[in-house]
N, C-alpha and C positions, 0 to 999 in steps of 0.2 A: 880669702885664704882659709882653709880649713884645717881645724882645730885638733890639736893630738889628745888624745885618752886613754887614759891608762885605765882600765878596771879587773880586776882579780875576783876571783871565786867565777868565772863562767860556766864551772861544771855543775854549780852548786843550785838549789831551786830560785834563790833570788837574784845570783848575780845571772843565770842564762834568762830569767825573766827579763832582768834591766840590760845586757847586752842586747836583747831583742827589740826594747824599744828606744835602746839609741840608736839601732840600726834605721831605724825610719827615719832619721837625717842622716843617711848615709852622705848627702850631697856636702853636708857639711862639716864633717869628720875624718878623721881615719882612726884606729884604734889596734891599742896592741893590750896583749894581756900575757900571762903566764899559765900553762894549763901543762901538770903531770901528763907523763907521757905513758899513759895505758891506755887497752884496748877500748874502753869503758868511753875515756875521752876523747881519743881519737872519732871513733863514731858518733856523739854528739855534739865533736865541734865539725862536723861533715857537711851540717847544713847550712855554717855561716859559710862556705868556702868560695861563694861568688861576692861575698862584700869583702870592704878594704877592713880587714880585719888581720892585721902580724902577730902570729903566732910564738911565742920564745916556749917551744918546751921545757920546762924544766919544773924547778921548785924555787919557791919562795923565801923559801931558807938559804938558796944560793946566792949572795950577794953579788956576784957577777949577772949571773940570770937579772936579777931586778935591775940593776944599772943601767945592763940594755935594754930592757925594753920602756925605761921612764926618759930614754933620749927624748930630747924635744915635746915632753908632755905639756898642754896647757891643765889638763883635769886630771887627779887621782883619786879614780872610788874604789876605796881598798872593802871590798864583800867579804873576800877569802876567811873563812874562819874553821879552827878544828873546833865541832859541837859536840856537845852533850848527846849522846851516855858516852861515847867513845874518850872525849876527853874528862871522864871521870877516871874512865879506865888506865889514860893512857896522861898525867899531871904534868911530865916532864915532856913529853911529847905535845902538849897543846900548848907550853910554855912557848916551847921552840917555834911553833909555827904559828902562833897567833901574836905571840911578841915579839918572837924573832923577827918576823916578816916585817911588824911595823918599824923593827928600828932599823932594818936592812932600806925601807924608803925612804926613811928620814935621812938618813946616813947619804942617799941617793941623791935625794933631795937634795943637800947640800954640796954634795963633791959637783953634781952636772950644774949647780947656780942656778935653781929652779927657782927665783924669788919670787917669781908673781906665780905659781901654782897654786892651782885652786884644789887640798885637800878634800876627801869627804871619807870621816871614818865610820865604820858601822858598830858602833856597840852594843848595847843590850841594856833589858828590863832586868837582865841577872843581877847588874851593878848591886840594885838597891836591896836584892834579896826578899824575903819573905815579909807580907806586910798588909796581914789578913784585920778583919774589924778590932778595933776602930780606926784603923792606918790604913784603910785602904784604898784614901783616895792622895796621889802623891803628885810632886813635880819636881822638876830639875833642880837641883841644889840640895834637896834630900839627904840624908846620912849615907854614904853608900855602905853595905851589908852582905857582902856576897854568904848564900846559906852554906853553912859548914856541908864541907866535902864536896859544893861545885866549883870545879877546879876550872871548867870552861868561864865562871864568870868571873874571878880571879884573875885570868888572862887579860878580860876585859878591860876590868878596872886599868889596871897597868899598863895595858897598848894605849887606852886613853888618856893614864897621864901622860906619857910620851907625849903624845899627840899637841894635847893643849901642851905642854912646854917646850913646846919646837920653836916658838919662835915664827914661824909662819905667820906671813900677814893676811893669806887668807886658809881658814881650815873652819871644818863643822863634826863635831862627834853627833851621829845619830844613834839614838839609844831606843832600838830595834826592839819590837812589842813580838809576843808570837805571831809568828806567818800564817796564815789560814791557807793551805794547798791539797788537791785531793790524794797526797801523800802520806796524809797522816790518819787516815785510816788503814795503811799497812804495814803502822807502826806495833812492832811485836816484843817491846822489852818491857824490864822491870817499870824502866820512868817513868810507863804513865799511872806506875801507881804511887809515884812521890808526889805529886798535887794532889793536897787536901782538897774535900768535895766541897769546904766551905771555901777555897781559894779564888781571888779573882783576876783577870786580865781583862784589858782593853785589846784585842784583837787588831787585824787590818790582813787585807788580804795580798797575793804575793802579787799580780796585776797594778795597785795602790803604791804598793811599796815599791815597784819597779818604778812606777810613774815619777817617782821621788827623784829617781836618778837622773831622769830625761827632762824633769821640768827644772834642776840645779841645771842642764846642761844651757837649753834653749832660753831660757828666761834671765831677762837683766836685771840680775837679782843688787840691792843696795850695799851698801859695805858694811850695814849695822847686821848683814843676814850673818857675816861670817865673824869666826872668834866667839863661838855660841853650841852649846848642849841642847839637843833640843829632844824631847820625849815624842815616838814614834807611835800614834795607835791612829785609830777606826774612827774614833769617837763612841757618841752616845750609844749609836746603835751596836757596835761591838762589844760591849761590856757586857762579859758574862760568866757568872760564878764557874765555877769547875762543873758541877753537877749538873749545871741545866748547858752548856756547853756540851760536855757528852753525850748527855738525854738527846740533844737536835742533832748531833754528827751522828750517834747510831740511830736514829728514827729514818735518815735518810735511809736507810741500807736495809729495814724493816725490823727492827729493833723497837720494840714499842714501849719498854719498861723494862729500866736498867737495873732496876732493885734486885729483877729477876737474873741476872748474870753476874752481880759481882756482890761481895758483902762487905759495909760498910768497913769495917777495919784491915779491906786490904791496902785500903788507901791512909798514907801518911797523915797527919793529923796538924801537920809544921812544918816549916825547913823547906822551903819551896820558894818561889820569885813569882811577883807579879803586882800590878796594883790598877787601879784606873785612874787615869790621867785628869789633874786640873787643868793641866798645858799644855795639851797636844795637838789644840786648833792653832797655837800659836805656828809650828810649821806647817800647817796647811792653807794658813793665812798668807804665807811665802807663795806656795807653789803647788794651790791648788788640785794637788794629788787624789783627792777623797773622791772615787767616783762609783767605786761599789758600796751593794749592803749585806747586811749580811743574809737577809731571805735569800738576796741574788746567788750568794757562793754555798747555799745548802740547796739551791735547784742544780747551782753545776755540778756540786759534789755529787748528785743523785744519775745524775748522767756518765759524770767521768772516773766514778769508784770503781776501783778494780773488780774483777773478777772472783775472787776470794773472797771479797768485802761484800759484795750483792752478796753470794751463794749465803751468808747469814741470814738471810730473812726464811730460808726455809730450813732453817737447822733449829731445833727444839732450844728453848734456854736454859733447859736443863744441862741439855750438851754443851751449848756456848760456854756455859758458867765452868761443868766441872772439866772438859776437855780440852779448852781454847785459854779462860782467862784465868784459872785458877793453876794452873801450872806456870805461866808467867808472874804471878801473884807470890808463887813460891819459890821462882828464880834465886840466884846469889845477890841482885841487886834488887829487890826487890822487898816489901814489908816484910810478908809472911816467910821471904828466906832467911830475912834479918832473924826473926823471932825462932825459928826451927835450929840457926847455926849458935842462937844464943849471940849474937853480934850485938853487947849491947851502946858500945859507942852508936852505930846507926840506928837503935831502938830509941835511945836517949835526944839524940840530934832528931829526929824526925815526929818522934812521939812524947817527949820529958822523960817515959820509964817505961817501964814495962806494966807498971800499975797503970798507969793512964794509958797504955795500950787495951790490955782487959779489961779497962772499964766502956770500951767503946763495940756497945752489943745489939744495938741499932741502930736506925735512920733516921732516931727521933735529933738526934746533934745537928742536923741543916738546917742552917740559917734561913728564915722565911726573908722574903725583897726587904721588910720592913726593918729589919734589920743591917742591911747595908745604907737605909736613906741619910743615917747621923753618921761622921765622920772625924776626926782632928785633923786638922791643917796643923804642920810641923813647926817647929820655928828654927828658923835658921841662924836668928843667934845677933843679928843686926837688924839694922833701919830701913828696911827693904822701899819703903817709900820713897827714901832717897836717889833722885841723880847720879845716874853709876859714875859720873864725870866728878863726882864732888866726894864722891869716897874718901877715907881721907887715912891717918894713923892712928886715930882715936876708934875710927868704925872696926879696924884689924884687930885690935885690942880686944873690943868687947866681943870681936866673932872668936876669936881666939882662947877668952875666957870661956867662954863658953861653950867650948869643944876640950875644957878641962886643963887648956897650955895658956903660952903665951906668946904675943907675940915680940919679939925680942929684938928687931927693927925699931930704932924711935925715930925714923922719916919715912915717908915715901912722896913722889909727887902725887897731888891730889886726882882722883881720876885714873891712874896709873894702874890698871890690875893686869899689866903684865911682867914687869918688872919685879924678882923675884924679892924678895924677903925672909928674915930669920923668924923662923917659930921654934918652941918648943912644949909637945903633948905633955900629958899627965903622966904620961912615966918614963918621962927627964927624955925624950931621944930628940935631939936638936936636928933639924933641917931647914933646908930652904924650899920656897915652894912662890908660886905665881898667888896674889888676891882672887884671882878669875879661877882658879884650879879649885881653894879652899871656899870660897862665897859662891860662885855660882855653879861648880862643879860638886860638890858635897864630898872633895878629897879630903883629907889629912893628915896624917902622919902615916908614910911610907912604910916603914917600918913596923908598924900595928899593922898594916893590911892583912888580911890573909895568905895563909896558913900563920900561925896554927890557931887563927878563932880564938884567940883570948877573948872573949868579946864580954864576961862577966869581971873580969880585969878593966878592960875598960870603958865600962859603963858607970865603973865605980867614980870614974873621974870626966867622964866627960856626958854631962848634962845634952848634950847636943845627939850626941851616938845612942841612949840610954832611952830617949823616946822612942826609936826604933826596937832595940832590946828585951826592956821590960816590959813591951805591951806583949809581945810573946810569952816570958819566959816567966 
């Protein structure tokens, strides 16, 4: 008998990746999604139109639209997300459809009596925010940080506690590394000058990350896979500073030396997301997804760069610099806009000041390799060597102190990390919240999350949060 799927974002570059490769067991599927109804999508969903693929036009915000089309789902891979720069621009609008959306299937979830659905949420490397040397090597359970004024990973955070406190017996938050696709060489806004050139990510390509979807579907994965956060990269081979990252994406296109088209301070200096993964073979230990490298996706990029993107290699860098990237450099979202409109909340979030903006008057600031080799590993605040089964209300306690509250529960069953519990943070706001949300999700108090980035507020009190904080600030 074959299996119902739900998946959202097909228009988008990873969900049309992963709809594609679950279409290669057509035989063993049928699949419905949700896809706006424009001219845009209309014509890219034209070529799935001989597979068993049910269409619901509409939006995701519609909770009638989602109802019907999670009738009868065994799988839900929720893709869909509103991103960055757009949902910087637009806060209230990536609320609605990024949160919206997930409590509109949760909600779905429940009224159709989905109990054995197999969740799979897509989150993001934004969670944890900025986390340049000597943080730059991180894993699941982390403090999460979203960098003041990304409202896209704000969303995040929050669809994924949803998520994990649903209740669901089976569900997985993936926390989505940047995509590697030949789309992003025609990216033309301010944000690529918000990554510092010393910033890093663990990469993966959008083929890999598809894979993801298809190897959850076909593979009889064990019940310890699900109930679990799991950090999404490349590995070893993807890890790659901001600088030398660019340096390889425009060498493809005939870029041979980046010094010559941009100047160091148009680039942010903070206040960015990313880190390289301790634990990100652990999901590919599941579902053996890793099958590019990254040589292989700057030979295809070389091939399948647009047209605008090749024409660079015969354009002087003179011109590239003063005609292409320095007018984007000087956009309204951008550094040197910040600096010309005098914006200095974004001068301060991205740079500390305006003083440590003009002191950055070369390229001599880049970190050499030798400099990302030493690292801290975080502490999470309990006995991690322990038996997640033996967990107990003495471990809540200590992780709880040590996130600056308390936990205000004196039982829980041993083992137990779904069953909810009383805390209360370091500036008195009492909640409840699951073990597995706080210990292995790196949540805490609701209510602190962002907006509005108090985050020198509460660093003052929680020892936990303040490793992440003050290695920046």
């Amino acid at each position: 008998m074959k299996k119902r799927v739900f998946i959202s974002g097909v228009t988008g570059t990873m969900g049309e990746a992963a709809l594609t490769h679950l279409l290669k067991h057509n035989d063993l599927l049928t699949i419905s999604t949700i896809v706006r109804d424009t001219k845009k999508n209309r014509k890219i969903m034209e070529k799935f139109k001989k597979f068993d693929v049910d269409i619901v036009w509409g939006d995701l915000r519609d909770y009638r639209a989602v109802k019907k089309a999670l009738l009868g789902v065994d799988y839900i891979f929720h893709i869909a997300a509103f991103v960055s720069p757009e949902a910087d621009r637009s806060p209230k609008l990536a609320w609605d459809i990024n949160v919206g959306s997930t409590i509109n299937i949760l909600k779905a979830v429940n009224e159709l009596s989905l109990k054995k659905v197999k969740l799979v949420y897509i989150g993001s490397v934004a969670e944890t925010g900025s986390r340049l040397p000597p943080i730059h090597f991180g894993r699941v359970g982390d403090p999460l940080k979203p960098s003041i004024f990304d409202n896209y990973a704000v969303t995040k955070i929050a669809a994924e506690r949803k998520v994990i406190e649903s209740g669901l017996k089976y569900w997985v938050s993936l926390r989505q590394t940047g995509i590697l696709h030949p789309g992003l060489l025609n990216v033309r806004d301010g944000i690529i000058f918000h990554q510092p050139l010393n910033n890093v990510l663990e990469w993966v390509t959008v083929e890999d990350s598809a894979r993801i979807i298809e190897n959850i579907f076909i593979k009889d994965l064990p019940d310890r896979f699900w109930k679990n956060i799991y950090n999404v990269g490349g590995g070893e081979d993807f890890r790659k500073t901001n600088y030398e990252f660019t340096s390889l994406m425009l060498e493809t296109v005939g870029v041979k030396d980046i010094k010559k088209i941009f100047n160091p301070n148009w680039f942010a200096s903070r206040n960015f997301h990313g880190h390289y993964y301790l634990d990100s073979h652990i999901l590919n230990d599941y579902l053996d997804f890793r099958k590019d490298s990254f040589k292989g996706f700057l030979e295809k990029l070389k091939k399948e760069a647009s047209l605008p993107a090749k024409l660079l290699r015969f354009i002087p860098s003179a011109l590239i610099k003063h005609l292409i990237m320095k007018p984007i450099a000087k956009s309204k979202e951008a550094p040197l806009g910040w600096i010309e409109s005098k914006n200095l909340d974004k001068t301060k979030a991205f740079f500390g000041s305006i003083e440590e903006y003009r002191s950055i008057k070369s390229w001599d600031e880049l970190k050499s390799k030798e400099d990302y080799k030493e690292y801290k590993i975080l502490d999470h605040g309990y006995d991690e060597s322990k038996d997640i089964n033996t967990l107990n209300i003495d471990d809540m306690k200590r992780a709880a102190e040590f996130r600056g509250g308390k936990c205000l529960s004196s039982s829980m069953i041993e083992g137990d990390l779904d069953t909810k519990l009383k805390w209360k943070c370091g500036l008195n706001h009492i909640f409840s919240a699951s073990p597995r949300l706080i210990l292995k999700g790196g949540h805490f108090c609701e209510e602190c999350e962002a907006p509005p980035w108090q985050y020198d507020k509460i660093a003052k009190t929680n020892p936990f949060f303040a490793q992440v904080w003050q290695a920046e600030s």
